[in-house]
FIKOLZA-1660 file (N, C-alpha, C; in steps of 0.1 Angstrom, whole numbers, plus 5000, padded with zeros to 4 digits):
% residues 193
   i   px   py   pz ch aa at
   1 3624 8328 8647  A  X  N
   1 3610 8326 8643  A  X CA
   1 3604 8339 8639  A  X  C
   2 3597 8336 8626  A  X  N
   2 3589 8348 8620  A  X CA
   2 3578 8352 8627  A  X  C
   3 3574 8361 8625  A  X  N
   3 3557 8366 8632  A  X CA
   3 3551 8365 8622  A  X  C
   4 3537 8362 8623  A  X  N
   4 3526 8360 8614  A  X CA
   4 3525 8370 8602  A  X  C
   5 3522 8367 8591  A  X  N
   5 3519 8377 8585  A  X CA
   5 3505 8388 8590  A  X  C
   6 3515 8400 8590  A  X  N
   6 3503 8412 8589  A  X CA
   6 3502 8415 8573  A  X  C
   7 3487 8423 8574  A  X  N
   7 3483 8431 8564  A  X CA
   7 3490 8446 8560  A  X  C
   8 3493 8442 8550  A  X  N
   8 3505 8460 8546  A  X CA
   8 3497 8471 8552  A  X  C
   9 3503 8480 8558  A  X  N
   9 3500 8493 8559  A  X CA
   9 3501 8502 8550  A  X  C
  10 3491 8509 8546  A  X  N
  10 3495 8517 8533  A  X CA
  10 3505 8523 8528  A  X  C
  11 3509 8520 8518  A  X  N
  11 3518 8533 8510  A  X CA
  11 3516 8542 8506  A  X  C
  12 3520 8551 8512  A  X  N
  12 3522 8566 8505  A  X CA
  12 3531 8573 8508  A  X  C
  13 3531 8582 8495  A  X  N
  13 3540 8594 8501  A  X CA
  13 3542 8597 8515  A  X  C
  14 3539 8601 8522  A  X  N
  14 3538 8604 8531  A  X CA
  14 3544 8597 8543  A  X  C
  15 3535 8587 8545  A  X  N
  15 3544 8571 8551  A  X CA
  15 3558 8571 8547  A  X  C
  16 3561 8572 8532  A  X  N
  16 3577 8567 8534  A  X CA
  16 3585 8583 8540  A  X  C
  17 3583 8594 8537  A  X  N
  17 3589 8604 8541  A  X CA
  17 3591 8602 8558  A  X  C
  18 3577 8602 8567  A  X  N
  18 3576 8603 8581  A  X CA
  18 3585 8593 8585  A  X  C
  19 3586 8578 8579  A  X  N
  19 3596 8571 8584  A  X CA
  19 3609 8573 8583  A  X  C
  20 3617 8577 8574  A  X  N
  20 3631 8584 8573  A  X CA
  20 3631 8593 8575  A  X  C
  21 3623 8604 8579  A  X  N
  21 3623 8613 8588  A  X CA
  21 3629 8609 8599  A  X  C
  22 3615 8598 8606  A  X  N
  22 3613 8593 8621  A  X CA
  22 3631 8589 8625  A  X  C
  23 3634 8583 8616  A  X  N
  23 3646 8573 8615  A  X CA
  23 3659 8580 8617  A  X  C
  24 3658 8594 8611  A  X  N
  24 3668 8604 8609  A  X CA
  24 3670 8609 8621  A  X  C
  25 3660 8614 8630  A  X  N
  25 3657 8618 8642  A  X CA
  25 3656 8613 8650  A  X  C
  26 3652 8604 8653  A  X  N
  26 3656 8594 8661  A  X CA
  26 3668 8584 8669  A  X  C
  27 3676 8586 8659  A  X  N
  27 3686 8569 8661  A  X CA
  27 3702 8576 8652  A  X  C
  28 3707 8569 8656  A  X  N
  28 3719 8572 8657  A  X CA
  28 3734 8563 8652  A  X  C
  29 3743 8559 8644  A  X  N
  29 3743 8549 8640  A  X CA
  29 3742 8543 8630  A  X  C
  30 3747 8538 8621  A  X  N
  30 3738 8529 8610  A  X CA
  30 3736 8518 8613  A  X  C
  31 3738 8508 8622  A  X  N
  31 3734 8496 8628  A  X CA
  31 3722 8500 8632  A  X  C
  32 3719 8506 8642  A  X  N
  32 3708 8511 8646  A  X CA
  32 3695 8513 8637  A  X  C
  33 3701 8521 8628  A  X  N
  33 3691 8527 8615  A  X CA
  33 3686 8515 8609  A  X  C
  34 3695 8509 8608  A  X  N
  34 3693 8494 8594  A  X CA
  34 3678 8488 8604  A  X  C
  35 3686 8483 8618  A  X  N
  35 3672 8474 8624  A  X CA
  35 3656 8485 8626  A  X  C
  36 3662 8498 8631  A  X  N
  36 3644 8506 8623  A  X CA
  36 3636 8502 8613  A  X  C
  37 3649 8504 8603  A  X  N
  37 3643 8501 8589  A  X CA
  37 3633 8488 8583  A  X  C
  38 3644 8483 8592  A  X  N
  38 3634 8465 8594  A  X CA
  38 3619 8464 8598  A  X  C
  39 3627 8472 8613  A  X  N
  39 3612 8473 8622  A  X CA
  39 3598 8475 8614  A  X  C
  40 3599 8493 8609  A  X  N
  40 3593 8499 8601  A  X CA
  40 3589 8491 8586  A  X  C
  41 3596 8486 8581  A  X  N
  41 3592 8479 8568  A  X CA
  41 3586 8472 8566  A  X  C
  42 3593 8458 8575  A  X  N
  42 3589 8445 8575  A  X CA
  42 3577 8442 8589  A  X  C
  43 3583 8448 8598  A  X  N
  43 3574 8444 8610  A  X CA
  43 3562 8450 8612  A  X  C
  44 3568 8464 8612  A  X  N
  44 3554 8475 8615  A  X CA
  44 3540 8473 8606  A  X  C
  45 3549 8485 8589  A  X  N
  45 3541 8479 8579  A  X CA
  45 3539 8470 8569  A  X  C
  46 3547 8461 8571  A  X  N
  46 3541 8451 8561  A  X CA
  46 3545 8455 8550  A  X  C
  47 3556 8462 8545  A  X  N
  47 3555 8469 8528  A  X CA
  47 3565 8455 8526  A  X  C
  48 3573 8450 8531  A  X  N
  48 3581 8438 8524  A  X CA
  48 3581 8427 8535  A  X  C
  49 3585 8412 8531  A  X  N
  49 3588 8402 8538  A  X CA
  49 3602 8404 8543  A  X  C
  50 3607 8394 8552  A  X  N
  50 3624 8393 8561  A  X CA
  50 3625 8392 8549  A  X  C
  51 3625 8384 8540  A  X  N
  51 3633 8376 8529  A  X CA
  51 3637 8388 8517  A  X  C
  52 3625 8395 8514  A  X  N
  52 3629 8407 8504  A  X CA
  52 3638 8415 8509  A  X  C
  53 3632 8419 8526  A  X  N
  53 3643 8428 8535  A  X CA
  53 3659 8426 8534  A  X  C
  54 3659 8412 8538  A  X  N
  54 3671 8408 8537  A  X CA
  54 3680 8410 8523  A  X  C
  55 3670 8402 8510  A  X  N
  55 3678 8407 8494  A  X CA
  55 3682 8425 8493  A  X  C
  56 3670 8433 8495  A  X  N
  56 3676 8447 8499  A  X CA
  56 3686 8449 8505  A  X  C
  57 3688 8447 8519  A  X  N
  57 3700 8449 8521  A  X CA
  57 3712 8442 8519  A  X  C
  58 3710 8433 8511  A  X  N
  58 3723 8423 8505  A  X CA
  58 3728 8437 8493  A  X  C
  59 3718 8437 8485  A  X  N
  59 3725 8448 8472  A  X CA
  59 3727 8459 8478  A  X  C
  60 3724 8470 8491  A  X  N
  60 3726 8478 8494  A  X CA
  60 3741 8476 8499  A  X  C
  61 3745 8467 8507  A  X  N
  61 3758 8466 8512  A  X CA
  61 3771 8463 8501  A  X  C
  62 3762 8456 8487  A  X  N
  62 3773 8455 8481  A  X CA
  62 3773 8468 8470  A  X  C
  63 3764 8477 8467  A  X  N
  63 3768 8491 8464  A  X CA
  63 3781 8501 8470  A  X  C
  64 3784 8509 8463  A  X  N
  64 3794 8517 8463  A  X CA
  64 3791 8525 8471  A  X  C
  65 3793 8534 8485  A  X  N
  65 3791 8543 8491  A  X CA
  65 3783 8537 8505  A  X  C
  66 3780 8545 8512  A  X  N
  66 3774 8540 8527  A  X CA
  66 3762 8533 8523  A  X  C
  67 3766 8520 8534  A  X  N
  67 3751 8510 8532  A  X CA
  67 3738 8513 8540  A  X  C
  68 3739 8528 8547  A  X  N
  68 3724 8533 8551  A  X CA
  68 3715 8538 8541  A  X  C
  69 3726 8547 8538  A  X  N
  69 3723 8557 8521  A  X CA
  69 3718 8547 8513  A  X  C
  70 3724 8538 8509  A  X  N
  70 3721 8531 8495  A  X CA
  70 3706 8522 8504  A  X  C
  71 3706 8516 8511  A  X  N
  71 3696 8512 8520  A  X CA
  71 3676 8522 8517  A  X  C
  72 3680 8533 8521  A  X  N
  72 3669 8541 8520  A  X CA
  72 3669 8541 8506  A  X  C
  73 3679 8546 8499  A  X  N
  73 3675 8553 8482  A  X CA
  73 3671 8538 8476  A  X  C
  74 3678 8526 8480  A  X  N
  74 3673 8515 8470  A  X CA
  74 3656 8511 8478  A  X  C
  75 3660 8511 8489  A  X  N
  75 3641 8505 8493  A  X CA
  75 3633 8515 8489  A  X  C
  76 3636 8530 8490  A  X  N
  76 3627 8540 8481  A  X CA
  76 3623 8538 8469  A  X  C
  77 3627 8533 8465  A  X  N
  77 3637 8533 8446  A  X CA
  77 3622 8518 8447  A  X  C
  78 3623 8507 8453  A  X  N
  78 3619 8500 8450  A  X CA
  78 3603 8502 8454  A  X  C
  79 3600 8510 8469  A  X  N
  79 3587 8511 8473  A  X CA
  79 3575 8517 8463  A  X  C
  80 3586 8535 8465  A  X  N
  80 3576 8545 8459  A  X CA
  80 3583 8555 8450  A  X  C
  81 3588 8549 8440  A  X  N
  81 3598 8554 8431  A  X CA
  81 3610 8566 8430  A  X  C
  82 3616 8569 8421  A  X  N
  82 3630 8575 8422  A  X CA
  82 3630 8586 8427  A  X  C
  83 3619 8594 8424  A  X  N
  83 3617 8607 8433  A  X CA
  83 3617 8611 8445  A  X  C
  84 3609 8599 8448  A  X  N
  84 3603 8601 8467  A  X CA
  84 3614 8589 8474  A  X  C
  85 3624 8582 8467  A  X  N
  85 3637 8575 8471  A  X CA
  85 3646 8589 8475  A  X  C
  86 3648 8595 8468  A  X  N
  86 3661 8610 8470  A  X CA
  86 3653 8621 8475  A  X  C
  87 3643 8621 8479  A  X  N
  87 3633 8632 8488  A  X CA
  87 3632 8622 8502  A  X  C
  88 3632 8608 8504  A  X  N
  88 3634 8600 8513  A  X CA
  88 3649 8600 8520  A  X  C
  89 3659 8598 8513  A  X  N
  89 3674 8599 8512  A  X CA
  89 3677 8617 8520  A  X  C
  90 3667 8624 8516  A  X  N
  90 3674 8634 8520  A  X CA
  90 3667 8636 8535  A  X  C
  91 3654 8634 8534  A  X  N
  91 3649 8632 8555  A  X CA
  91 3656 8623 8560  A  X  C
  92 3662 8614 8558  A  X  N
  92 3668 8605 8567  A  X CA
  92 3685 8613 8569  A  X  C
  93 3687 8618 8563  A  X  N
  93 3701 8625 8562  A  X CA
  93 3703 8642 8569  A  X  C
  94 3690 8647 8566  A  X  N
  94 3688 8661 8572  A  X CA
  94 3690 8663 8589  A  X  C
  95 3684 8656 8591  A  X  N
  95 3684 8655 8609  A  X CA
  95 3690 8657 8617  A  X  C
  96 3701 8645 8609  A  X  N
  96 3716 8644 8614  A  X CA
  96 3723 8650 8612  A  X  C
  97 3724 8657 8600  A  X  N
  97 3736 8668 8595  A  X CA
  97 3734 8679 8603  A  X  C
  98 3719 8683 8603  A  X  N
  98 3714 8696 8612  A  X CA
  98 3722 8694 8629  A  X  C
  99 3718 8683 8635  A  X  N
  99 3725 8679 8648  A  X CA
  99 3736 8679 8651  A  X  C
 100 3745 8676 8637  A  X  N
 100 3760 8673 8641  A  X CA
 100 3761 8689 8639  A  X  C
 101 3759 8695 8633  A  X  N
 101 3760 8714 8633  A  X CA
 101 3761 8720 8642  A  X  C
 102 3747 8715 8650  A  X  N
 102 3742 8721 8657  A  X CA
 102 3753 8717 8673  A  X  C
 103 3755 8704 8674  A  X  N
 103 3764 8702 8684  A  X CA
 103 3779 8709 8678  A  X  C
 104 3784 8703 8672  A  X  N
 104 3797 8706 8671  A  X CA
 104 3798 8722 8674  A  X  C
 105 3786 8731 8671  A  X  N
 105 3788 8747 8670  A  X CA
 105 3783 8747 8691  A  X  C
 106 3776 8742 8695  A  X  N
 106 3770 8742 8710  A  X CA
 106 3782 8732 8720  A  X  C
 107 3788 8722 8715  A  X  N
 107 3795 8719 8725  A  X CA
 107 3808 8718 8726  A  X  C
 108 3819 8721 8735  A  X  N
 108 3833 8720 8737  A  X CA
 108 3832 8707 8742  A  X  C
 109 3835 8699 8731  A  X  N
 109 3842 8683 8736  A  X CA
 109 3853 8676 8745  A  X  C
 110 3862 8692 8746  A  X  N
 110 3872 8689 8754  A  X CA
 110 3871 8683 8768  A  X  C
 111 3857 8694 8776  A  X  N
 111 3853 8689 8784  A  X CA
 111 3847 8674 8788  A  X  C
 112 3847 8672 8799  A  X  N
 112 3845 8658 8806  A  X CA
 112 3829 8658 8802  A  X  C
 113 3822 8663 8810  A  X  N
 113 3809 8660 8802  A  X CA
 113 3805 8654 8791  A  X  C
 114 3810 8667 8784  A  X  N
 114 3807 8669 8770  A  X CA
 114 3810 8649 8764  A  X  C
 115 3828 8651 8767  A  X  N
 115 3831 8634 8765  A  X CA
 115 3826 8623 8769  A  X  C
 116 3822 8623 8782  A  X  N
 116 3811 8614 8786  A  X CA
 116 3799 8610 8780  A  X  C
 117 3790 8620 8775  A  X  N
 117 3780 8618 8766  A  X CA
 117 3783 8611 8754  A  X  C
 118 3794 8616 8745  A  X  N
 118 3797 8611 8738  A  X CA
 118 3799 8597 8735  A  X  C
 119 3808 8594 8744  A  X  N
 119 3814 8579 8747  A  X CA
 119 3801 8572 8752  A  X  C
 120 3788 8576 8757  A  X  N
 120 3781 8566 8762  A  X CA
 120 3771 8566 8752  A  X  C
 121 3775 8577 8740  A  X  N
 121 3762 8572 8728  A  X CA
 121 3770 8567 8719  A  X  C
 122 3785 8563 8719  A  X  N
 122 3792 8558 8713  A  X CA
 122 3786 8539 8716  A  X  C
 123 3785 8541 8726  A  X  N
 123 3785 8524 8739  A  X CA
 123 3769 8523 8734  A  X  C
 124 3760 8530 8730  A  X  N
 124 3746 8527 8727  A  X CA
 124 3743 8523 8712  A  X  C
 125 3756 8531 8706  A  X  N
 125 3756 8527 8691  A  X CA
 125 3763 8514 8689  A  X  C
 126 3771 8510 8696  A  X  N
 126 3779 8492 8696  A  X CA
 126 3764 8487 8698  A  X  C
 127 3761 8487 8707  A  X  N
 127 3747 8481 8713  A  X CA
 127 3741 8481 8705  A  X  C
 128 3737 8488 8695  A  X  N
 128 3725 8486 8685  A  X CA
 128 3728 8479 8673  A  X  C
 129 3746 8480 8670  A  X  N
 129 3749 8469 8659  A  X CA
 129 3751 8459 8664  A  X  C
 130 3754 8456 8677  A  X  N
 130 3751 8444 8678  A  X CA
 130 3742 8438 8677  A  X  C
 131 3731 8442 8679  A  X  N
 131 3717 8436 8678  A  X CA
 131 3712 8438 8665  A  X  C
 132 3716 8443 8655  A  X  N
 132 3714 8440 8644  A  X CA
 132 3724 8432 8638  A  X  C
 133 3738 8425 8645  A  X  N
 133 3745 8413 8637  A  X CA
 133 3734 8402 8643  A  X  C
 134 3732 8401 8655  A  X  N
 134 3721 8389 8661  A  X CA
 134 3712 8385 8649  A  X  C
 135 3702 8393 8648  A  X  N
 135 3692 8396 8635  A  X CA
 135 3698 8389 8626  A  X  C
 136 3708 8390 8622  A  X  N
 136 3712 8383 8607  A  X CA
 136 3716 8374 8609  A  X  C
 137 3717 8368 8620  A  X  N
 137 3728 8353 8621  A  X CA
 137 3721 8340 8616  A  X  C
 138 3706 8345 8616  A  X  N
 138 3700 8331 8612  A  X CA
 138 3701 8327 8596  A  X  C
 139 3704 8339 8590  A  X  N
 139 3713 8341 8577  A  X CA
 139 3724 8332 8576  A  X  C
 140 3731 8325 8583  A  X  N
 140 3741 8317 8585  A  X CA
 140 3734 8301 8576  A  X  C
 141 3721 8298 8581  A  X  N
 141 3714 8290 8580  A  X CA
 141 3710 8287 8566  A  X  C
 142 3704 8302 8556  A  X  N
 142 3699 8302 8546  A  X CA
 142 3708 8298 8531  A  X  C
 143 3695 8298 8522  A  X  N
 143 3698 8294 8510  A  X CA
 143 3686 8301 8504  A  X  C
 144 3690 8303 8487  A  X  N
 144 3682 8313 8479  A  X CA
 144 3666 8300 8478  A  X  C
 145 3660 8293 8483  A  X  N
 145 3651 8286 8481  A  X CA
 145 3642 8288 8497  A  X  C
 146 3634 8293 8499  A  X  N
 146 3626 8297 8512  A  X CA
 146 3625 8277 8520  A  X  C
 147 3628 8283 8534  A  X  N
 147 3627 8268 8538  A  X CA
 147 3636 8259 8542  A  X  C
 148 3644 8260 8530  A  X  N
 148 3654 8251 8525  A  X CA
 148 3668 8255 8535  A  X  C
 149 3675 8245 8542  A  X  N
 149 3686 8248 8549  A  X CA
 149 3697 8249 8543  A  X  C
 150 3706 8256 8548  A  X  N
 150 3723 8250 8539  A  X CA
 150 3731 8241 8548  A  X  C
 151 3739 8232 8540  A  X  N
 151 3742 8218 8545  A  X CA
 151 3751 8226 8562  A  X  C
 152 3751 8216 8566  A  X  N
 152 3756 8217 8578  A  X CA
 152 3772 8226 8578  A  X  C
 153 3780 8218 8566  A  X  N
 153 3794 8220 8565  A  X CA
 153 3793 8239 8555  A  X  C
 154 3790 8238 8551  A  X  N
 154 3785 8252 8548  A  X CA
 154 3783 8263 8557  A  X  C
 155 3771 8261 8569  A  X  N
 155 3768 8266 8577  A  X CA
 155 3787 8266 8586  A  X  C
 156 3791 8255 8588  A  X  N
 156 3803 8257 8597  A  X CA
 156 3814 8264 8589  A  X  C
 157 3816 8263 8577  A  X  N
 157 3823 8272 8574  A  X CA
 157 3820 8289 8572  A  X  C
 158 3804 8289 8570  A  X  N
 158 3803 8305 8575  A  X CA
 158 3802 8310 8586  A  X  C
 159 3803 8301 8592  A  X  N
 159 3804 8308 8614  A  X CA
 159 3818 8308 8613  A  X  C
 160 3825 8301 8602  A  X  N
 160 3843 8302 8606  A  X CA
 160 3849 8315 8603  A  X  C
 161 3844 8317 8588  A  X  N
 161 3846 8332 8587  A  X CA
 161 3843 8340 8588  A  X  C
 162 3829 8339 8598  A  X  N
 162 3825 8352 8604  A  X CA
 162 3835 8354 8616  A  X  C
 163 3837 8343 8621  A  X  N
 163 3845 8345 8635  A  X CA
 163 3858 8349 8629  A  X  C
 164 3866 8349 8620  A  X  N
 164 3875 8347 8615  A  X CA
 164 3880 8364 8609  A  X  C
 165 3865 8371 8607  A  X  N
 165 3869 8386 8597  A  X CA
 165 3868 8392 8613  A  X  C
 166 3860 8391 8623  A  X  N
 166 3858 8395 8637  A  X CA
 166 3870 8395 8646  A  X  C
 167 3873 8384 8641  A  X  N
 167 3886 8383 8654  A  X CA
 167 3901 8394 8645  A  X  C
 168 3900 8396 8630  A  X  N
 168 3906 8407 8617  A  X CA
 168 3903 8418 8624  A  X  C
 169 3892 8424 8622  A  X  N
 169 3885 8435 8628  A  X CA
 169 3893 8439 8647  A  X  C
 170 3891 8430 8651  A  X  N
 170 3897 8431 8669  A  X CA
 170 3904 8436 8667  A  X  C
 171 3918 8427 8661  A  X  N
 171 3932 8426 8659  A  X CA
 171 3938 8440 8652  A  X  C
 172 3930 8449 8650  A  X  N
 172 3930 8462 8639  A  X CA
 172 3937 8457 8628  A  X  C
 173 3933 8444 8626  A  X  N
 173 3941 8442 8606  A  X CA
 173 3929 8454 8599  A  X  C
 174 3940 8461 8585  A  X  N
 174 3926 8471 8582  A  X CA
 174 3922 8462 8574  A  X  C
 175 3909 8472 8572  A  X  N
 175 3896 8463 8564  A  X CA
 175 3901 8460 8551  A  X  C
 176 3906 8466 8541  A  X  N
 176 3910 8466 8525  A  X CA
 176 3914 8452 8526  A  X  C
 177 3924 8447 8537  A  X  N
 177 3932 8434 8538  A  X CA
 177 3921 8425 8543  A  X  C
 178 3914 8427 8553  A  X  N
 178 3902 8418 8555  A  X CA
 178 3894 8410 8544  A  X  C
 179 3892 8422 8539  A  X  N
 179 3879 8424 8525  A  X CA
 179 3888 8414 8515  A  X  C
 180 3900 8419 8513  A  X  N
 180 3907 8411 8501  A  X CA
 180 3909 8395 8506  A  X  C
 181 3907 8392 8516  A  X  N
 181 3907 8375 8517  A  X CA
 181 3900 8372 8522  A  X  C
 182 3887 8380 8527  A  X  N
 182 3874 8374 8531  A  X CA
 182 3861 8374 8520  A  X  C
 183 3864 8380 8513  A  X  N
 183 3855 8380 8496  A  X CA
 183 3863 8369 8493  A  X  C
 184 3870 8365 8485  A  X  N
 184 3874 8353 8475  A  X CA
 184 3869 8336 8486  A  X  C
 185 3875 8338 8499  A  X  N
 185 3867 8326 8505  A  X CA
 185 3854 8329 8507  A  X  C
 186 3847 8337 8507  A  X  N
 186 3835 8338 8513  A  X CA
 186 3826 8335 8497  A  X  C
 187 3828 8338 8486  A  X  N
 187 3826 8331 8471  A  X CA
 187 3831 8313 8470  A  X  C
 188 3846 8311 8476  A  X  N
 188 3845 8295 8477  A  X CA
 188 3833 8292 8485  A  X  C
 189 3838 8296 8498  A  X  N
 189 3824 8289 8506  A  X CA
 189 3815 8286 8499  A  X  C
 190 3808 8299 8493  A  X  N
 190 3792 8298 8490  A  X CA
 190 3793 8289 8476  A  X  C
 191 3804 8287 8468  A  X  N
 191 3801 8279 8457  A  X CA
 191 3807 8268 8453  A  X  C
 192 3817 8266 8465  A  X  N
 192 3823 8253 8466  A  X CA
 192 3823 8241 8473  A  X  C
 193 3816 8248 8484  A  X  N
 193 3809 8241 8495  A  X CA
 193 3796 8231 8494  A  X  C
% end
């Protein structure tokens, strides 16, 4: 269930920098980052609907290179143009680069501690992509027409191969092999169905 529409919060410079700043510093993860991004976009301010949200991150995932990266530079790219997209791209990216520096030069991993931390922001970052596959599952449901359901058999053949690339994923089949026979059905599905 959607929340009501709010009224946009302004755009500016500024606004989009502090948020991929915020985002860069904050969170950890790209599961994690993606549902900020939401938060911030669609929830907070208002600058896009779920439905635009969602088309962004459909072309972001199918671009070349990491779908956080292309995420920021394309919603930049689309908010507040190509400049403040790769001046956005680079706060969301600085934070982290500076941290992983800054740990890797401050901590011996060998140690138990040290590993412990790790492994438990490891266990926080599963946690946050999971909550961002939740998020998308009502995407199971949709069709390019606002409203409008996809037929039932449709819908059960995209729970089959979602369950189907997940249980690939468990099983450590690698992804190249995943991808190579879950793209070609996942185009039947959608156009044969």
């Amino acid at each position: 269930m959607t929340a009501p529409a709010r009224p946009a919060a302004p755009l500016t410079p500024w606004a989009w920098l502090r948020v991929n700043l915020a985002i860069g510093t904050l969170s950890f993860g790209s599961g994690s980052r993606i549902v900020l991004y939401e938060e911030a976009v669609v929830q907070r301010n208002g600058w896009l609907s779920e439905r635009e949200f969602e088309e962004v991150l459909t072309i972001a995932q199918l671009l070349p290179g990491p779908n956080l990266v292309n995420l920021a530079a394309y919603l930049g790219y689309r908010l507040v143009g190509p400049v403040l997209s790769v001046l956005g791209v680079l706060c969301l990216c600085l934070p982290g680069a500076l941290l992983a520096v800054g740990v890797a030069a401050a901590l011996a991993t060998e140690r138990p501690w040290a590993s412990a931390l790790l492994h438990g922001m490891a266990i926080a970052g599963l946690v946050l992509l999971l909550q961002f596959v939740v998020r998308r599952l009502p995407g199971l449901r949709a069709t390019p027409v606002a409203k409008v359901h996809a037929p039932p058999r449709r819908i059960w053949l995209r729970s089959a191969l979602l369950v189907g690339v997940a249980a690939a994923l468990l099983a450590g089949v690698p992804l190249f092999r995943i991808l190579a026979v879950a793209l070609p059905v996942s185009l039947l599905v959608e156009f044969l169905s």
